[in-house]
C-alpha atoms as one frame of an Amber mdcrd trajectory, in Angstrom:
protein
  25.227 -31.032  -6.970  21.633 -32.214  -8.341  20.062 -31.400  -5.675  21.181
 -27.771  -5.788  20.359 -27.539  -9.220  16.888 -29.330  -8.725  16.451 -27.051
  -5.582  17.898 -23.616  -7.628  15.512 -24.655 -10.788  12.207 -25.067  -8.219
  12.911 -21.519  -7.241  13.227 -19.880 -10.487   9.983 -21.782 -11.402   8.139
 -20.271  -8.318   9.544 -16.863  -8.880   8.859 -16.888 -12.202   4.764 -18.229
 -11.463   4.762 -14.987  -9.068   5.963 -12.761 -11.745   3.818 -13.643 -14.071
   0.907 -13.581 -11.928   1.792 -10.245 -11.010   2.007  -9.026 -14.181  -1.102
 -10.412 -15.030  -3.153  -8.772 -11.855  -1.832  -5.171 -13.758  -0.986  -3.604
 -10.504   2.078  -1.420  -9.657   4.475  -1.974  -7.117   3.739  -0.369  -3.766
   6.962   1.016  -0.653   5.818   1.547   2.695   5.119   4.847   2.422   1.122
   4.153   2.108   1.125   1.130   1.755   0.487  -0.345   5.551  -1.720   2.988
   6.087  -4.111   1.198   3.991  -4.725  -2.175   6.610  -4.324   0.259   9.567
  -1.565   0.180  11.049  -0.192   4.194  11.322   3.581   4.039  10.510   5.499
   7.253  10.490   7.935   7.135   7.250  10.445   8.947   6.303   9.181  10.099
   2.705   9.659  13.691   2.214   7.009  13.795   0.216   3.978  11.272   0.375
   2.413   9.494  -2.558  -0.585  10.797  -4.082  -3.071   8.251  -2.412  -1.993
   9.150   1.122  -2.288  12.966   0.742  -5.761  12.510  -0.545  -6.703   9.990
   2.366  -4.938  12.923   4.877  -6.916  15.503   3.303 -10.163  13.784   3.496
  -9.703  12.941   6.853  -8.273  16.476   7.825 -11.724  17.674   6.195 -13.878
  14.646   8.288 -12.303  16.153  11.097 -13.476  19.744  10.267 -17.029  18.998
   9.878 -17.096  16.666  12.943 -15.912  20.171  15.260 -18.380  23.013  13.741
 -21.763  22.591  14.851 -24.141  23.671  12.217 -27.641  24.931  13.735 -29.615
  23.026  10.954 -28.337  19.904  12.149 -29.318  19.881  15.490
């Protein structure tokens, strides 16, 4: 039984270090829904509607894709 309870208290320490360091980094929690878009990796989800930092990515990239197909004659 000592060991559990030395075992059980170890945890609660480390969970409690990553808490607080969390807390202390300010940042807010993040699903999947965005979240592995960011390191690349394309995932369809099942969000019916997207988080604010993905539909601004989408519509930057839906307007990068725009420019990239008209030609404009004072480019070339």
């Amino acid at each position: 039984m000592t060991i559990f309870l030395i075992t059980l208290g170890f945890f609660l320490v480390v969970v409690l270090a990553m808490a607080v360091g969390y807390i202390f980094q300010q940042k807010t929690l993040a699903g999947s829904c965005g979240g592995l878009a960011t390191v690349g990796i394309e995932k369809s989800c099942n969000c019916d509607n997207p988080c604010e930092k993905r539909q601004e990515r989408e519509r930057k990239a839906a307007e990068k894709e725009k420019l990239q197909q008209s030609i404009d004659v004072k480019n070339i």
